[in-house]
C-alpha positions in Angstrom: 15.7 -9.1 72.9 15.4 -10.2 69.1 18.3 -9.7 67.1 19.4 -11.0 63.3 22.8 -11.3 62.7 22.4 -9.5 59.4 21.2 -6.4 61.3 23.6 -4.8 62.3 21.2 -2.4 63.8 19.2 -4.5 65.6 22.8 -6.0 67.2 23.7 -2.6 68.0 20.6 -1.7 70.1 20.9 -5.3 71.8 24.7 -4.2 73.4 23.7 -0.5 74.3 20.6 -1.7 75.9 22.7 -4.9 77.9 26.0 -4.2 78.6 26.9 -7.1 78.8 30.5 -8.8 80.3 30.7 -11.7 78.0 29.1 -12.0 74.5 28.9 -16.0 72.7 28.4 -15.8 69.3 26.8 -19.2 68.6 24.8 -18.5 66.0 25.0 -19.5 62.8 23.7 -21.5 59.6 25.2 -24.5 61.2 24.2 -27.6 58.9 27.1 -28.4 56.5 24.6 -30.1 54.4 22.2 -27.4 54.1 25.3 -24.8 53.6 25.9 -26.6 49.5 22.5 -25.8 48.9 22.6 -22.0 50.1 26.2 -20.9 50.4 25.5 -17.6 50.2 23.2 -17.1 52.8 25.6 -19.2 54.7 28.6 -16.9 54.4 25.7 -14.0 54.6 25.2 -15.4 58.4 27.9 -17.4 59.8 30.8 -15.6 58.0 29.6 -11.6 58.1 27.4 -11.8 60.9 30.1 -12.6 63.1 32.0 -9.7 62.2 28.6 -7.4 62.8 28.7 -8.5 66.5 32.4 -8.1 66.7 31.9 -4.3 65.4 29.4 -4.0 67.9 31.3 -4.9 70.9 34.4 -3.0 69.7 32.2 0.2 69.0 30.1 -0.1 72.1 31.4 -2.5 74.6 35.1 -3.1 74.4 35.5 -4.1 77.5 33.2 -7.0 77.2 34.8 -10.4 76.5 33.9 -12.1 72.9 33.8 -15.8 72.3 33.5 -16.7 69.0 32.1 -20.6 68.0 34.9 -22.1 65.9 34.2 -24.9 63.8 36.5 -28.5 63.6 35.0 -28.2 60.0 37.6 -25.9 59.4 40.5 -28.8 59.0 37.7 -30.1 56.7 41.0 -32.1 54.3 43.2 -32.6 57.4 46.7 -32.0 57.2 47.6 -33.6 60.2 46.5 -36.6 61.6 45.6 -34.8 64.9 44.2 -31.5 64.4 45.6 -29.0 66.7 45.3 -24.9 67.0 48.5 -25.2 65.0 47.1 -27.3 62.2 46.7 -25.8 58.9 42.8 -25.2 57.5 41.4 -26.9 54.6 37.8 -26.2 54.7 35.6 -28.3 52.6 32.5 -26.8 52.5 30.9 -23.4 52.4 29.9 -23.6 55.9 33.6 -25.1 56.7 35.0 -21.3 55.2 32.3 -19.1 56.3 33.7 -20.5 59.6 37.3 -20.0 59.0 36.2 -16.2 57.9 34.5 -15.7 61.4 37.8 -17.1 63.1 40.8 -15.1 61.2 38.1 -11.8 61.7 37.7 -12.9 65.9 42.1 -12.9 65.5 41.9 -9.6 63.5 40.0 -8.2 65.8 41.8 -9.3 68.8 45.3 -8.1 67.7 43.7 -4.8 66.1 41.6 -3.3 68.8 43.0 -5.6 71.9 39.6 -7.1 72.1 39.5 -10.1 74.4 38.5 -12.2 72.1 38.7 -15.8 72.1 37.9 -18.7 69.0 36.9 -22.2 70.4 37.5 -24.7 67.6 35.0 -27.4 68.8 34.8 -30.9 67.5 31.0 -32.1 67.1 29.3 -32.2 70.3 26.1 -33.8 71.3 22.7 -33.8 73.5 19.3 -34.4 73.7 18.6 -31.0 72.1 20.3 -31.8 68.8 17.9 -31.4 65.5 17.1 -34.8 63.6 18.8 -33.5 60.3 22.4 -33.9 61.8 23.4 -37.5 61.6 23.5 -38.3 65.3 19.6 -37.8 65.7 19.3 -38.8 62.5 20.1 -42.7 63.4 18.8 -42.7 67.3 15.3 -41.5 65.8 15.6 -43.5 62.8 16.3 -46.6 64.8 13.5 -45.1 67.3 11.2 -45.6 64.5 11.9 -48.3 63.1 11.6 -50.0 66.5 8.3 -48.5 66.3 7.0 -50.1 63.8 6.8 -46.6 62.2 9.9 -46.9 59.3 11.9 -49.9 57.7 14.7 -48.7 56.7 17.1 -45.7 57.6 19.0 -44.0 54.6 22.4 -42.8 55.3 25.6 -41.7 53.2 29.2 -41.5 54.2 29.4 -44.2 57.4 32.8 -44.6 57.4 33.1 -40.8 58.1 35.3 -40.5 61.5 34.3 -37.9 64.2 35.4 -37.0 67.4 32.4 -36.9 69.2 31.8 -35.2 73.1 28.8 -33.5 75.0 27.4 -30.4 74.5 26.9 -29.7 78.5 31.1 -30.0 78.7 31.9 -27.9 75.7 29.9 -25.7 76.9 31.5 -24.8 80.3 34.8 -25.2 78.1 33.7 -21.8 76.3 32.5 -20.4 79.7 35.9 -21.1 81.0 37.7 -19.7 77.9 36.1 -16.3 78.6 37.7 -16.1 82.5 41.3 -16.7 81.0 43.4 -13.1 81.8 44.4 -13.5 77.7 42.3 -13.9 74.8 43.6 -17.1 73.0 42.2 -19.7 70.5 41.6 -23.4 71.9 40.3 -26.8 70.2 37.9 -28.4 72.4 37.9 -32.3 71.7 37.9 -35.9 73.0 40.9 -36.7 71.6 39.3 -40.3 70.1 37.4 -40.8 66.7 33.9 -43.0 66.2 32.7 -44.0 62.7 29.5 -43.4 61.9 29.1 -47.0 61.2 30.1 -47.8 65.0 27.4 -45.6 65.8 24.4 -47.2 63.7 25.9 -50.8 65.1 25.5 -49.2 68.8 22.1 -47.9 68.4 20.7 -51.0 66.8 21.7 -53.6 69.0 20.9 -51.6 71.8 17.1 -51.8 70.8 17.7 -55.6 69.7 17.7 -55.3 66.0 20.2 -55.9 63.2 21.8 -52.8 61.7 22.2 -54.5 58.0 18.6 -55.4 57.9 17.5 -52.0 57.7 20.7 -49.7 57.0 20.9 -48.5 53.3 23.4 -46.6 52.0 22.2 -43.9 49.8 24.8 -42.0 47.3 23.0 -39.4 47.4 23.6 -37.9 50.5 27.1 -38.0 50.4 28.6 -34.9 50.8 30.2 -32.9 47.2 33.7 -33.2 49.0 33.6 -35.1 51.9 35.6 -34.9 55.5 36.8 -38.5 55.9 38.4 -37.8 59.6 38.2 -35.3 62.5 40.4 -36.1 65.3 41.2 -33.0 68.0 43.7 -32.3 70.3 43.2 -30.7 73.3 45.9 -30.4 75.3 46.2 -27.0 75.5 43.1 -26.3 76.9 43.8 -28.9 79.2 46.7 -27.2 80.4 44.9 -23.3 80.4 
């Protein structure tokens, strides 16, 4: 089935044909970068597109249970050292509030139409799958390459950015497992520990024998307009669900 979240039509036909039990809403424009340099079509997608599947399930299949894909970029200027479900938002980029749209709209939803609908705040999770323009793949192929013979140098900004890092393949059955809950409820899926991104390069150098500060530049100009210095979760109560 082919759908675009900015077709509300196209959703529609999607549920009446399926039916389904659960719906994920995972889609998005999900690179924060790429989010400063089109923040409309960013809210376009990730904000109101969420709220076009959410009126299709309410209008065609209520009974069908609704996760909705959260973002830890939400906390974006933390207000807590931890961030928890209870932690104020401070969002600090357009893809950080079109994010925090699609989450208060899932809540709306939830307490207006007694949807079951759940928001899993997820921290940044990882696999083989991820695109090289997020920083993760961005340094294994870059150090790939330069291994390789194929590069010299790998460009970074912000290295001492902190995140809380975990796999995909666990978060994964965490939203699966959000869905079985008897109540709809909002849970942050995280490691509970912090990396730099600095830590990271140092890792992925040595492991291929070379030294990070022979090929690591710093470039100002991919540092974010208003950086997230930290993201740390807490997920104790999804432990305890």
């Amino acid at each position: 089935h082919d759908g675009n979240l900015l077709d509300l039509s196209s959703l529609a036909r999607i549920v009446q044909a399926v039916q389904p039990d659960e719906v994920y809403n995972l889609a998005a424009q999900s690179f924060v970068t790429a989010s400063w340099q089109q923040p409309l079509l960013t809210g376009q997608i990730t904000g109101l597109g969420a709220v076009n599947l959410l009126e299709c399930v309410r209008t065609l299949k209520p009974d069908a249970r609704y996760y909705q894909a959260s973002s830890s970029e939400m906390f974006g200027l933390i207000q807590e050292q931890v961030q928890s479900e209870a932690t104020p938002f401070y969002p600090r980029s357009p893809y950080g509030v079109a994010k925090l749209y699609a989450h208060w709209m899932t809540i709306n939803y939830r307490e207006s139409f007694k949807l079951h609908a759940s928001n899993g705040i997820l921290f940044n999770h990882e696999s083989p799958l991820r695109g090289v323009e997020f920083v993760t793949r961005k340094v294994t192929d870059g150090v790939a390459r330069i291994k390789l013979g194929l590069a010299s140098e790998l460009r970074l900004g912000n290295i001492d950015a902190k995140r809380d890092w975990g796999h995909a393949k666990d978060y994964t059955r965490a939203m699966w497992m959000m869905l079985q809950q008897e109540k709809p409820d909002d849970f942050v899926i995280a490691t509970g520990r912090t990396t730099t991104v600095r830590d990271m390069c140092a890792l992925a150098f040595s492991h291929v024998g070379l030294l990070m500060d022979d090929h690591l530049i710093i470039d100002e100009k991919l540092y974010r307009p208003a950086e997230v210095e930290v993201l740390l979760g807490n997920p104790a109560k999804a432990e305890a669900a």
